[in-house]
C-alpha positions as CSV (number, residue, x, y, z in Angstrom):
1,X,-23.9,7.6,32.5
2,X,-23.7,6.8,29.1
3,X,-19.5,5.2,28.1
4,X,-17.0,7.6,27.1
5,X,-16.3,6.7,23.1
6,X,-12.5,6.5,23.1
7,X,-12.5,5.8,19.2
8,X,-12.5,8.7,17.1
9,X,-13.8,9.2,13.8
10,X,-12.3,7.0,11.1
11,X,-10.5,9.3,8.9
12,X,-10.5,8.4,5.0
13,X,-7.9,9.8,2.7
14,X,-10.1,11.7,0.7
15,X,-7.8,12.8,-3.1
16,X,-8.6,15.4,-5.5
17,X,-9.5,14.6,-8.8
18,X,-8.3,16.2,-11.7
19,X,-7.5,15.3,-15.7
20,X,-10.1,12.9,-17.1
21,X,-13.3,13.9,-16.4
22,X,-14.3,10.1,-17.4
23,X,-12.4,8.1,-15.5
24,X,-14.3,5.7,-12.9
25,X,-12.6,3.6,-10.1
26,X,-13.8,0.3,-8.6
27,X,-15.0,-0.8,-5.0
28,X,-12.2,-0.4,-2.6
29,X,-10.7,2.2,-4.7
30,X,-10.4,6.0,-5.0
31,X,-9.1,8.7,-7.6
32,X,-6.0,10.2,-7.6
33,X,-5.5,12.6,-10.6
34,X,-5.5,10.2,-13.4
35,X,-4.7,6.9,-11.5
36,X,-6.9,5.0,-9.4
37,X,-5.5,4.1,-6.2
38,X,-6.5,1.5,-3.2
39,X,-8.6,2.9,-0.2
40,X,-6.7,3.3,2.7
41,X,-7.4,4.2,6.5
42,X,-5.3,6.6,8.3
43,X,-2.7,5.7,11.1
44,X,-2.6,7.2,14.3
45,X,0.6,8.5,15.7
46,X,1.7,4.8,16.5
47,X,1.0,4.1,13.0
48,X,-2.1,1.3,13.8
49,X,-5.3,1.5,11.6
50,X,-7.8,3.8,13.1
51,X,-10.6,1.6,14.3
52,X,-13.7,1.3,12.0
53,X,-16.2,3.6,12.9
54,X,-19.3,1.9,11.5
55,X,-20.6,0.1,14.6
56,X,-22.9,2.0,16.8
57,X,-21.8,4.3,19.7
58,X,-24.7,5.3,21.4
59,X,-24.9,4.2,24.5
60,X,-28.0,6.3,25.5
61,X,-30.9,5.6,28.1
62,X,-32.7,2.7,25.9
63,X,-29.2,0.3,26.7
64,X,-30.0,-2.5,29.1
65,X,-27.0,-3.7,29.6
66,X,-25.2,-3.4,33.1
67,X,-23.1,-0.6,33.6
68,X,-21.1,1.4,31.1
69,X,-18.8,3.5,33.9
70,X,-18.9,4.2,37.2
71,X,-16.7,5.8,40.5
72,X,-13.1,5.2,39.9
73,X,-13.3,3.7,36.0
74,X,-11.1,4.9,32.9
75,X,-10.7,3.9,29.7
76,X,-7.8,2.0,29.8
77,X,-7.0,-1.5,28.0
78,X,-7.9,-3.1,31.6
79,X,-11.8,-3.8,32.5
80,X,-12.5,-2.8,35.7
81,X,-13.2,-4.5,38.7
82,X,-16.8,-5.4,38.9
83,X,-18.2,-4.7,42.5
84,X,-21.2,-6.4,43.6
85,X,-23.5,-6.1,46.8
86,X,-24.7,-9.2,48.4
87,X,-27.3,-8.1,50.9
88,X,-30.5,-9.8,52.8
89,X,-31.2,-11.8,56.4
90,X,-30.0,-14.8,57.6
91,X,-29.5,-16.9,54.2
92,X,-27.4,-14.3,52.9
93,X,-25.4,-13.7,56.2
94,X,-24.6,-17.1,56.7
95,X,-26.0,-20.2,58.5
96,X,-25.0,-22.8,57.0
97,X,-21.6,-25.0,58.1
98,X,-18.5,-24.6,56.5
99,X,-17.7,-28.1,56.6
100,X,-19.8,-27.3,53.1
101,X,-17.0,-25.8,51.4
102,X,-13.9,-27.6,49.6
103,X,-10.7,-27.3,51.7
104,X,-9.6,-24.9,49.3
105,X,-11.8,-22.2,50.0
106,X,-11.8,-22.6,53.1
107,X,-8.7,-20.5,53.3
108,X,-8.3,-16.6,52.3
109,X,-8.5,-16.4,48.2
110,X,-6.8,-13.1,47.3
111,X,-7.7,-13.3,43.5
112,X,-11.6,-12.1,45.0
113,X,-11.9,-9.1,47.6
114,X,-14.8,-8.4,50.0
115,X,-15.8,-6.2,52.0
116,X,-18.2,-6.7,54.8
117,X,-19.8,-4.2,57.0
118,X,-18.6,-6.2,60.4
119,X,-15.0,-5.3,58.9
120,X,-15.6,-2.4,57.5
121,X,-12.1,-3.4,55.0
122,X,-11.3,-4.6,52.1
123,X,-9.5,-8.2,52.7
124,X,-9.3,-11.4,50.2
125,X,-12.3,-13.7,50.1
126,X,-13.1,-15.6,53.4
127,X,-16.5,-16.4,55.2
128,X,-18.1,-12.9,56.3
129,X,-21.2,-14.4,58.7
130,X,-22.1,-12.7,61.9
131,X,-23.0,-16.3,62.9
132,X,-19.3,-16.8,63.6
133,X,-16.9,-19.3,62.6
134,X,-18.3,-22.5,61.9
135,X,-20.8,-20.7,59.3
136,X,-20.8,-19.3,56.3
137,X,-23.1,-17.8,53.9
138,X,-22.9,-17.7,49.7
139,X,-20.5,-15.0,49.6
140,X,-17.2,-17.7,49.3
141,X,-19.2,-19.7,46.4
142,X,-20.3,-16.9,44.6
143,X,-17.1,-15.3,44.4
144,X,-15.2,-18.5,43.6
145,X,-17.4,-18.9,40.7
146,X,-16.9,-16.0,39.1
147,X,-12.7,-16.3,39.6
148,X,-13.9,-19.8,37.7
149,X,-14.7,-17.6,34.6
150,X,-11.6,-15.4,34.6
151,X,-13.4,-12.1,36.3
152,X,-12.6,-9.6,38.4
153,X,-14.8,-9.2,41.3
154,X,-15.2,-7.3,44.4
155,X,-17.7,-8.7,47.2
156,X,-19.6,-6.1,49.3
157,X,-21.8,-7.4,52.1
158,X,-23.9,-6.5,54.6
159,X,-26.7,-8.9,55.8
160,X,-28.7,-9.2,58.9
161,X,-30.5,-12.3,60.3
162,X,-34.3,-12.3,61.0
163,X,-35.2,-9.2,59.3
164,X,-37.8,-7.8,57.4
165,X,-38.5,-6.0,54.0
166,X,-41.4,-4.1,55.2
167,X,-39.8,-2.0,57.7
168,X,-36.0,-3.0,58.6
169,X,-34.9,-2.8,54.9
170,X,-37.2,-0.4,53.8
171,X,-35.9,2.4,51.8
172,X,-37.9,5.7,52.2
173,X,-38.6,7.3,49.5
174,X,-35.4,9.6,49.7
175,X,-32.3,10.1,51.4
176,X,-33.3,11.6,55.2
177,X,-36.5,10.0,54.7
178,X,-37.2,9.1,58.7
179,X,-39.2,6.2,57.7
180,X,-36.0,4.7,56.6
181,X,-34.9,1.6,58.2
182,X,-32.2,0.1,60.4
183,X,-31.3,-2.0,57.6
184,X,-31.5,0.3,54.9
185,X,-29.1,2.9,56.5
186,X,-26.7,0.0,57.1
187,X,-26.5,-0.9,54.3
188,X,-26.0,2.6,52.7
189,X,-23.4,2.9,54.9
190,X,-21.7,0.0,53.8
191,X,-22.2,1.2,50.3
192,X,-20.7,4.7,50.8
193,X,-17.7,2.9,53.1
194,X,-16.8,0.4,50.0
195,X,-16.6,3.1,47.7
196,X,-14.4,5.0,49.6
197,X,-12.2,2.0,50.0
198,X,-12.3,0.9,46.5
199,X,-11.4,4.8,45.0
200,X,-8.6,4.4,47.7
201,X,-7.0,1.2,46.2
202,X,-6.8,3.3,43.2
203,X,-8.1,0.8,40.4
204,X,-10.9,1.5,38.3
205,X,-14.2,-0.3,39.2
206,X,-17.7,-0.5,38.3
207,X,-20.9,-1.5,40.6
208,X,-22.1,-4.2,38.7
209,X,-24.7,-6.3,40.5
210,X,-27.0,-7.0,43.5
211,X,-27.5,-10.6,45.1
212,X,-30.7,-10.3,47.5
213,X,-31.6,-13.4,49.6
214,X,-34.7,-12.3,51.6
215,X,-38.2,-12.7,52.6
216,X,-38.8,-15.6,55.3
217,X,-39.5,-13.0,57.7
218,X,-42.0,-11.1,55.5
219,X,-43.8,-14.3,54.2
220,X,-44.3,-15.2,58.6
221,X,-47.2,-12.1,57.9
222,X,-49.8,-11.5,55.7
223,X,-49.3,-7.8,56.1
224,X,-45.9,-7.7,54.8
225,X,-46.5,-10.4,52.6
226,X,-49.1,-8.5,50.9
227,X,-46.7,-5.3,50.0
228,X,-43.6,-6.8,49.4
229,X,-44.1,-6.5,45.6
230,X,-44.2,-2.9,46.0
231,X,-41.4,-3.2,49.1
232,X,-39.1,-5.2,46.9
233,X,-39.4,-2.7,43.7
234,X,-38.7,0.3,45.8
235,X,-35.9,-1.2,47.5
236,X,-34.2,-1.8,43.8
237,X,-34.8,1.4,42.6
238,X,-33.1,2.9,45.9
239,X,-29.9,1.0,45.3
240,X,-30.0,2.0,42.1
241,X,-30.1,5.0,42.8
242,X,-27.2,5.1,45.8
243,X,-25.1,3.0,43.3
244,X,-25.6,5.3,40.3
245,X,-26.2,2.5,37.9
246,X,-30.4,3.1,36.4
247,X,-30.1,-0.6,35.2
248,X,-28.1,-2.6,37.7
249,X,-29.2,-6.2,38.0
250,X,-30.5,-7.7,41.2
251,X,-30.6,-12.0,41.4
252,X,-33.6,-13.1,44.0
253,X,-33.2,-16.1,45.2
254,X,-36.9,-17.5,45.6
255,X,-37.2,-17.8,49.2
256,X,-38.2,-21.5,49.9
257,X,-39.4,-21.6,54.3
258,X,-42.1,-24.3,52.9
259,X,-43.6,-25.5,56.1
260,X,-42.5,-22.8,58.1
261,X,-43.6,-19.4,56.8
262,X,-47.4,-19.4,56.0
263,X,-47.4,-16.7,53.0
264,X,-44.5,-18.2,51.5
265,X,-46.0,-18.3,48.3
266,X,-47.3,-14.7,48.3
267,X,-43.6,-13.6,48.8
268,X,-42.4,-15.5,45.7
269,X,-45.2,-15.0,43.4
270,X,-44.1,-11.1,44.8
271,X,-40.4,-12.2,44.2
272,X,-41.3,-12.8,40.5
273,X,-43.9,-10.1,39.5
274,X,-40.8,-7.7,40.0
275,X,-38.4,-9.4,37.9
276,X,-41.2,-10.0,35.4
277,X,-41.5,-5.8,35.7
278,X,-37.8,-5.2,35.5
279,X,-35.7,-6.9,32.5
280,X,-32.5,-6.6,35.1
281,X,-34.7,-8.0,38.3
282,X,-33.3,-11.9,38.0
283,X,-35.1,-14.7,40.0
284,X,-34.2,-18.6,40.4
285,X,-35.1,-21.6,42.3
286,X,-34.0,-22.6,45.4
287,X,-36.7,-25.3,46.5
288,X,-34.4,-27.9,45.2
289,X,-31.5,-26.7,47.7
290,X,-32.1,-28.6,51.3
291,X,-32.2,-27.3,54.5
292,X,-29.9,-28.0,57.9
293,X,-31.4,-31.0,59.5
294,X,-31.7,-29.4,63.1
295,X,-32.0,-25.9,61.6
296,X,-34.7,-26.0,58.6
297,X,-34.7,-22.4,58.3
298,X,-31.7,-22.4,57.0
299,X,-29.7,-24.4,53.9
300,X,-27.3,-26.6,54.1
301,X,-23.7,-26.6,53.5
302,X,-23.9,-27.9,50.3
303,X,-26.7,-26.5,49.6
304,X,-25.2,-22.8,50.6
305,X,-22.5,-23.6,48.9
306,X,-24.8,-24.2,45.4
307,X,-26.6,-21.1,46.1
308,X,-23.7,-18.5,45.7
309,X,-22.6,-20.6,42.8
310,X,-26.1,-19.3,41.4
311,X,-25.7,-16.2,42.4
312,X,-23.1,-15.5,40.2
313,X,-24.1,-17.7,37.7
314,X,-27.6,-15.9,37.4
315,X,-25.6,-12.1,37.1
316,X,-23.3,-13.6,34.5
317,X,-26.0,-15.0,33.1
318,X,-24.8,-18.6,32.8
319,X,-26.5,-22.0,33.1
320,X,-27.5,-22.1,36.8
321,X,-25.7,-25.0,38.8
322,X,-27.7,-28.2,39.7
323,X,-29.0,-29.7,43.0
324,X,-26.1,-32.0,44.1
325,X,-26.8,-36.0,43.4
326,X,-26.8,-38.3,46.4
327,X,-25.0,-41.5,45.7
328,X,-27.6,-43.3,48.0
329,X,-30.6,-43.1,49.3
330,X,-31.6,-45.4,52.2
331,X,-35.0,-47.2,52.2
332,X,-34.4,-49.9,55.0
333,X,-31.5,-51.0,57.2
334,X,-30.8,-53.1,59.9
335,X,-28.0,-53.0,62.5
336,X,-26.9,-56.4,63.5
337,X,-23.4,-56.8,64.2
338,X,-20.6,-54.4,64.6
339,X,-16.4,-54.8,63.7
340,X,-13.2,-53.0,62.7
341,X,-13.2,-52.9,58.9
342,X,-13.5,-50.1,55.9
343,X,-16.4,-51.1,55.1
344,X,-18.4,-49.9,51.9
345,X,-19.6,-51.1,48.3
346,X,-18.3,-51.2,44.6
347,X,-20.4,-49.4,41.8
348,X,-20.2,-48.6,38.5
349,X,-20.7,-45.2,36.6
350,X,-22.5,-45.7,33.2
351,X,-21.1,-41.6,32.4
352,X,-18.5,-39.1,33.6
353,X,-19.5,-37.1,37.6
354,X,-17.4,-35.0,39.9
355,X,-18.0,-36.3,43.2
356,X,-18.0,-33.1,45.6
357,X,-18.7,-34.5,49.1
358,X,-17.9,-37.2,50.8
359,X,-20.4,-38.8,53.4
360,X,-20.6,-41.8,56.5
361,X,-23.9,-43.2,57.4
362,X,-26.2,-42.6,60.9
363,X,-29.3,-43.3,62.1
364,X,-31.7,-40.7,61.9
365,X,-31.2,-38.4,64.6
366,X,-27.7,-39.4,65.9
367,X,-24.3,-37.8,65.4
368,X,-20.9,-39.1,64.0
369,X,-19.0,-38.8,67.6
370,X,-15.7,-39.5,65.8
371,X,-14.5,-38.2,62.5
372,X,-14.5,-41.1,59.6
373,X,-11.8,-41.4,56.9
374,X,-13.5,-41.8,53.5
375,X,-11.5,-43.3,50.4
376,X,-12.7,-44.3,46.9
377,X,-10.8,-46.1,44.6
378,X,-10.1,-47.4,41.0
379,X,-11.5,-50.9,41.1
380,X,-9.9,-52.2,38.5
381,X,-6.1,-50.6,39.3
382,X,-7.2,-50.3,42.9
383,X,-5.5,-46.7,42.9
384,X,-6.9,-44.7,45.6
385,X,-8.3,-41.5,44.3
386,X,-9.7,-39.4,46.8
387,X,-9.2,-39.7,50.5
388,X,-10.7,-37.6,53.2
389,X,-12.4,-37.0,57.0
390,X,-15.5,-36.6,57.5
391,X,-15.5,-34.3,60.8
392,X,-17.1,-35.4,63.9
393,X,-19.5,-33.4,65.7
394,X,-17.1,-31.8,67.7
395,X,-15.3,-31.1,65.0
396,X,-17.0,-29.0,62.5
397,X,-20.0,-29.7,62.4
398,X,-21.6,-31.8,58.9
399,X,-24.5,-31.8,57.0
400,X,-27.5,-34.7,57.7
401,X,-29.0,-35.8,54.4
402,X,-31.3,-39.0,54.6
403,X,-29.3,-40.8,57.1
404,X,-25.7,-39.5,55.5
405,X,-23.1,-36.7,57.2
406,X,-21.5,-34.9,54.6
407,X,-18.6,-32.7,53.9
408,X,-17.1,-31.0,51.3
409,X,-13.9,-32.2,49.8
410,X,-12.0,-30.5,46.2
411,X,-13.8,-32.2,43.6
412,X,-13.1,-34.9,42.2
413,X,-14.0,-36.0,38.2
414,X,-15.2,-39.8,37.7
415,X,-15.1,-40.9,34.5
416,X,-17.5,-43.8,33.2
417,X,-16.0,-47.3,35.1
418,X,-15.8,-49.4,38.0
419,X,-15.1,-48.0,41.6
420,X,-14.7,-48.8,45.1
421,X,-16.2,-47.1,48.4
422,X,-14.9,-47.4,52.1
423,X,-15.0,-45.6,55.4
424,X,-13.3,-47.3,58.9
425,X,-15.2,-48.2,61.2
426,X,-14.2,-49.5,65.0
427,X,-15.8,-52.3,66.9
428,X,-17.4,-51.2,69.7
429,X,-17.9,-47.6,68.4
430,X,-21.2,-45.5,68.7
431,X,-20.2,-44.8,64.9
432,X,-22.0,-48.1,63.6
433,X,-22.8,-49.0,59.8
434,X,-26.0,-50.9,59.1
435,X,-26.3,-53.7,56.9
436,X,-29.6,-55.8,55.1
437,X,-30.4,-52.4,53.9
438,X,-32.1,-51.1,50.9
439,X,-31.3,-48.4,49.0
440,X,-32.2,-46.1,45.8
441,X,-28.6,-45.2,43.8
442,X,-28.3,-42.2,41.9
443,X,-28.7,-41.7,38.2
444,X,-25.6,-43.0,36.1
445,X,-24.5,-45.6,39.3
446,X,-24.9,-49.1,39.6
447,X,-24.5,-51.2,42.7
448,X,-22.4,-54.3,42.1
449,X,-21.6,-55.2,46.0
450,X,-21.0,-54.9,49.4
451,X,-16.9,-54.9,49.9
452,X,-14.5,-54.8,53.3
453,X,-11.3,-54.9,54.6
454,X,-10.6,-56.1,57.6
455,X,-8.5,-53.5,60.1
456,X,-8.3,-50.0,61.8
457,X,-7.1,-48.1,58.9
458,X,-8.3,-47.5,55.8
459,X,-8.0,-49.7,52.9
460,X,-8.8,-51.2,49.5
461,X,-11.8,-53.3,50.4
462,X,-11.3,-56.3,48.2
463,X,-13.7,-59.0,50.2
464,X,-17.0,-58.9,48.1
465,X,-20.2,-59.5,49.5
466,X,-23.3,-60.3,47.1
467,X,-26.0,-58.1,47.1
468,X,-29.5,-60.3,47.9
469,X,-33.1,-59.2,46.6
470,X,-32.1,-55.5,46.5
471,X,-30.4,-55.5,49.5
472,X,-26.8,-53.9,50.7
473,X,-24.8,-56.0,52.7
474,X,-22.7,-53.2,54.4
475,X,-23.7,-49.2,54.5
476,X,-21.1,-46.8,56.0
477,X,-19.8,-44.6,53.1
478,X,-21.7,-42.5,50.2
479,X,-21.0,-39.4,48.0
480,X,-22.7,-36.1,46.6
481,X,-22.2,-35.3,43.4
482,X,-23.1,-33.7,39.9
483,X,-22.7,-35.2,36.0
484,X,-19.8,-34.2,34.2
């Protein structure tokens, strides 16, 4: 529905002229009998200029851009809401840890409301993940990010694991179509249930976007594989059509189930011919985002946590957020000797980071049994400037990167300069660092030398050790993080 124009016509004082028949005004100018006097606008009853009138108004069929009104919006001087529907299988609903989120959204956000269909409410931001509660899927990122950027946002999900396109979310071709499916109704009704929730909180709104994670379970088949193109473009013109909005934009993530769904590629290449059809179909990668180590189906918590962070990003169009940095990656290590230290490494940073989790070293294949306490510190002033657990098994569980448990802390800027790394470590404990090992450091880091403090709690570690031939003398701690 084209917007309502609340600026009338610009109304210029328009004077008679009269007497000399020869007398010419300048620009900005106008007659008045025999006297030229300035142009002026009329006022409104408030005595403002009226608005000038010479920028286009037509907001007909040809405009692309997301919604101009919808349910529940007015013209007044606030925007309203934006409301956008996250919907898809597993990835979307939520599989990933929570120990991948910062403490701080880990707790109910009410400047961001969602509704999702196993609530059937509006309530503030929180994980919404049928998986239960040590999982969460991008919904808590996504609607962080846009908070980031000053907007307000409504969440609506509804997302089902290990389902299909071809027949669980398919569409029909019209409401009451019995080839309709299980997913599709759901998620209808969730629509329908949202909007009377959002017209009952009595703020104006707007639908103004679609997340869609989806498509491992089509990509397992070459028969749904082979029609998801169509599958995927009907599907977006049916929410379309139940959220009244011709040109709402959809994000794809770009389903990445390398290794375990055989037509993987078919789906993507599908993915991207209908967002290469459809100016507001958006598409972006998420090869780059890892996968749980016991659960490769699904990301991460970081990495889930980077996905709804380009979710939001993509819809706003913004720059998309990058894969998160590992500190370290180990080539070789050997594990020799045990003792009660913090036990870590000193570095430098040749430019500016925000460190965003903080990790403790394992073998491949085993667990941390107890939770570590991570610090890092100024080296040079020795100030401890971020200290935090990361959670044992038992706990909540972390995320295994190359040989590294990580978890989310409230990011933390770095800027160019000498630091220090340590996590405590017990002798005797199952929770054992490695030493003689070699490792690759991440862009912008430099390795200067093993360090330790001898103890049970955590502490500066001053001792130095000297790296030899490449080698690090002590492994327990290491970081994600991105530049700037």
């Amino acid at each position: 529905m084209p917007a309502r124009d609340t600026h009338p016509p610009m109304l210029i004082l328009l004077l008679a002229c009269a007497a000399d028949p020869a007398l010419t005004c300048g620009p900005g100018t106008l007659r008045a009998g025999d006297a030229c006097v300035p142009e002026t606008p009329a006022v409104d009853d408030s005595g403002a200029p009226e608005p000038d009138d010479t920028s286009p108004d037509d907001t007909s069929a040809d405009d692309t851009s997301p919604v101009d009104t919808a349910p529940g919006e007015d013209t007044g001087a606030v925007p309203p809401i934006e409301v956008y529907l996250l919907a898809g299988q597993s990835n979307m609903d939520g599989y990933a840890y929570q120990s991948g989120l910062p403490p701080a959204w880990k707790v109910a956000e009410p400047g961001v409301s969602i509704y999702w269909s196993g609530w059937g409410e509006l309530r503030a931001l929180a994980p919404a993940s049928a998986g239960g509660s040590p999982y969460v899927g991008p919904e808590v990122s996504m609607g962080h990010t846009f908070l980031a950027e000053g907007r307000r946002v409504v969440l609506v999900k509804h997302a089902v694991s290990g389902t299909d396109l071809a027949t669980f979310w398919y569409p029909g071709l019209y409401d009451g179509d019995p080839s309709a499916g299980e997913g599709w109704l759901g998620l209808v009704d969730t629509v329908r249930g949202a909007t009377a929730a959002l017209d009952a909180a009595g703020e104006p709104w707007r639908w103004a976007g679609m997340a869609w994670m989806q498509g491992e379970s089509d990509a397992v088949y070459e028969w749904s594989a082979s029609t998801y193109a169509d599958n995927l473009a009907l599907f977006v013109d049916r929410v379309r059509e139940e959220t009244g909005q011709a040109a709402l934009p959809v994000a794809v993530g770009l389903i990445a189930c390398d290794g375990l769904c055989v037509y993987v590629d078919t789906v993507r290449a599908a993915q991207e011919a209908v967002a290469a059809a459809d100016p507001a179909v958006l598409t972006f990668e998420t090869r780059d985002l890892p996968r749980n180590y016991f659960d490769p189906w699904h990301y991460d918590g970081p990495a889930n946590r980077v996905l709804g962070q380009r979710f939001a990003q993509a819809l706003m169009g913004a720059p998309l957020e990058p894969a998160l940095t590992p500190a370290l990656e180990v080539d070789g290590y050997a594990m020799d000797f045990d003792g009660s230290y913090t036990v870590g490494w000193t570095f430098t940073l040749d430019r500016a980071i925000t460190v965003t989790d903080l990790g403790a070293f394992t073998p491949p294949g085993s667990f941390l049994w107890t939770d570590t306490e991570v610090g890092i510190w100024d080296a040079d002033t020795e100030a401890l400037l971020v200290r935090d657990d990361v959670p044992s098994r038992y706990q909540a569980p972390a995320s295994y990167r190359e040989g590294f448990w990580y978890a989310a802390i409230d990011p933390v800027s770095l800027p160019p300069g000498r630091y220090a790394i340590g996590l405590v470590a017990w002798q005797g404990d199952v929770d054992r660092y490695a030493n003689a090992c070699t490792v690759t450091a991440g862009a912008g880091l430099t390795l200067e030398a093993g360090a330790y403090h001898e103890g049970y709690w955590l502490a500066y570690p001053e001792q130095r050790v000297a790296f030899e031939d490449g080698g690090v003398s002590f492994l327990g701690p290491s970081f994600l993080y991105v530049e700037g």
